[in-house]
C-alpha positions, 0 to 999 in steps of 0.5 A, a space after each residue: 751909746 747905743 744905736 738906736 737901730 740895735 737897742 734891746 728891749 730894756 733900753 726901750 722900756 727906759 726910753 718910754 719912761 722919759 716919754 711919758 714921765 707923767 704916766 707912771 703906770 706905764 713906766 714900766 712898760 716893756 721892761 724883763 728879760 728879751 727872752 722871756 718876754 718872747 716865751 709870755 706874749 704875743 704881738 698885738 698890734 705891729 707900729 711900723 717894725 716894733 711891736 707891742 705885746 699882750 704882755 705889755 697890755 697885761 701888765 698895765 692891766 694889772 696896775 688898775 685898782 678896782 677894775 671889775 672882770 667885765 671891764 677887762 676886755 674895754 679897758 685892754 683896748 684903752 690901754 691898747 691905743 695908749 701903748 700905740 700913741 706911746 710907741 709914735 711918740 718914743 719912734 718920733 723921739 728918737 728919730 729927733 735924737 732926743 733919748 740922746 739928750 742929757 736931761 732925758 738920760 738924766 731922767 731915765 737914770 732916776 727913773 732906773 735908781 727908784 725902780 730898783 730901790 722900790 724893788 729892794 723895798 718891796 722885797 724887804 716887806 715880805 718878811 712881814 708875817 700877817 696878824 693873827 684872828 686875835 691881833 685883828 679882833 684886838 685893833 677892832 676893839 680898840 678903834 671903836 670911832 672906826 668900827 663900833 661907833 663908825 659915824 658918816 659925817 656931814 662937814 663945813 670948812 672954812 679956811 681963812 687967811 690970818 697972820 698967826 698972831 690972829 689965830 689965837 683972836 679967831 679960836 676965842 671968837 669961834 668958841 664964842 659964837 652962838 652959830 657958825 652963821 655969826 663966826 662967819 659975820 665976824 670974819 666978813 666984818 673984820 675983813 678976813 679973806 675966807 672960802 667954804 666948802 663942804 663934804 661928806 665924810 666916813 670915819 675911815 675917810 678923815 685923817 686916823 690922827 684926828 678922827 677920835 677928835 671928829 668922833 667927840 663932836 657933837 652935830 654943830 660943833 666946831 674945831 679950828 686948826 692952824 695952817 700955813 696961811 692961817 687957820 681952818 675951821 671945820 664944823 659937823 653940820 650933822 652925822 649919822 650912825 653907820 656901824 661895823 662888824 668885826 667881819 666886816 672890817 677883817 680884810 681892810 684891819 688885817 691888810 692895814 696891820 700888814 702894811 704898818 709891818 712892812 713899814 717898820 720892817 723897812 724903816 729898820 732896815 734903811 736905818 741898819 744900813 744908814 749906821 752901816 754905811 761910811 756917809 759922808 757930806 760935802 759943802 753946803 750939805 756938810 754944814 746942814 748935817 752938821 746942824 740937823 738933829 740926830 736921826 732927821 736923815 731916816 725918814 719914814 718908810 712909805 708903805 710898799 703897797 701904795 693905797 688907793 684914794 677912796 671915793 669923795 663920797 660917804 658908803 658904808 663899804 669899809 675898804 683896806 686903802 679907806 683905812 690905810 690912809 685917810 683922805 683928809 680934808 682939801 
């Protein structure tokens, strides 16, 4: 292994990744080419004899979502301070040896595997094309409850702990309610363990599976669903109209098309290699491949580009991540 005394700045970089695990925008940090890295930064500040770049600065900088122009220079010296705090704590790591320890090589090895394999992944999605004025006008028109007859809806949520063969007695009781007052009776009389929470939501924010479920409701109606520890019901206490223009919804529709190409461009490609590939099981593993259906290995392709959370809160701006992937329900 290599002394710490003569590690490059790869190996740092990878040294930071155990460091702050937990802080994935910065597992990157300090990672590229020794040379390079000299030629497109400077230093910024000096942590006893190593030193953080405005490359390094730079390039966190780049991974924050939404960050206006005159947030840049704030934000730099947040980022600035945190780089310093990581650099203490990798020096401190490393005097107690701990970049030698097997559970840290291990992570740092995993950490190396799913950037590289991000890395191919991002590449294979480049050769998706972008969607055409029609292919966008198309999508527009055929997801009217998004665009069109985009409503912001008022919820209530109830979840319930029930044994699933009490879903079926809480779906009747529900659909025989004359309120959700009295369904909610019903479950303190017959003692159901229940927690209510409410929220405002806009179309692009529930799940795009359900939202033309969400669009048929009418304010007071109610829908119950089957979970894990037993069933949800979610109520439209109230919505009001809050419609969109097709040049309104262009960015986020056409950004959303691409990002379902390059999903299946490299759901394609994970499956050509898979079929190429000589795989083979072993053990206890051997045994669940055996068993497993056709195809079960291939999962789906997450998207390359990850989508951001959209605000908890209802707007009328329509967003590319908002319609990428929908907040849900908590």
């Amino acid at each position: 292994m290599q002394h710490p005394n003569t590690r490059n700045r790869n190996s740092r970089a990878w040294h930071l990744v155990a460091v702050a695990a937990a802080c994935s925008t910065l597992l990157l940090v300090g990672c590229g080419d020794k040379k390079k890295d000299k030629v497109a930064s400077q230093t910024a500040v000096k942590v006893n004899k190593e030193e953080i770049t405005v490359h390094q600065i730079n390039f966190v900088l780049q991974q924050q979502r939404g960050l206006k122009p005159e947030q840049a220079e704030a934000a730099s010296k947040q980022i600035l301070e945190r780089l310093i705090d990581q650099e203490l704590s990798v020096q401190k790591a490393e005097e107690l040896k701990l970049d030698r320890d097997p559970r840290v090589m291990q992570q740092l090895e995993a950490a190396k595997r799913e950037i590289i394999a991000r890395a191919y992944l991002d590449k294979a999605g480049e050769a998706a094309s972008k969607p055409t004025p029609e292919e966008i006008a198309k999508y527009y028109e055929d997801n009217p409850a998004l665009f069109k007859d985009r409503r912001v809806y008022s919820l209530q949520e109830i979840a319930i702990e029930a044994k699933p063969e009490q879903v079926a007695q809480l779906r009747t009781q529900l659909s025989g309610s004359k309120s959700i007052n009295d369904f909610v009776e019903y479950l303190k009389a017959n003692d159901f363990r229940f927690t209510g929470n409410q929220a405002v939501r806009a179309a692009e924010q529930l799940p795009l599976a359900s939202l033309n479920t969400f669009a048929a409701l009418k304010d007071g109606q109610a829908l119950l669903n089957t979970t894990p520890t037993g069933a949800q019901v979610i109520v439209l206490a109230g919505s009001r109209s809050q419609p969109v223009t097709l040049q309104q919804a262009t960015p986020a529709i056409e950004q959303f098309l691409l990002n379902e190409r390059k999903r299946d461009i490299i759901a394609k490609d994970l499956k050509a290699m898979r079929d190429a590939a000589k795989i083979e099981y072993v053990g206890k593993y051997a045994e669940a491949a055996a068993s497993a259906p056709a195809g079960a290995g291939v999962a789906p392709a997450p998207a390359p580009v990850a989508p951001a959370a959209p605000s908890p809160t209802a707007s009328t701006a329509l967003d590319a991540s908002s319609i990428s992937k929908g907040m849900g329900l908590k």
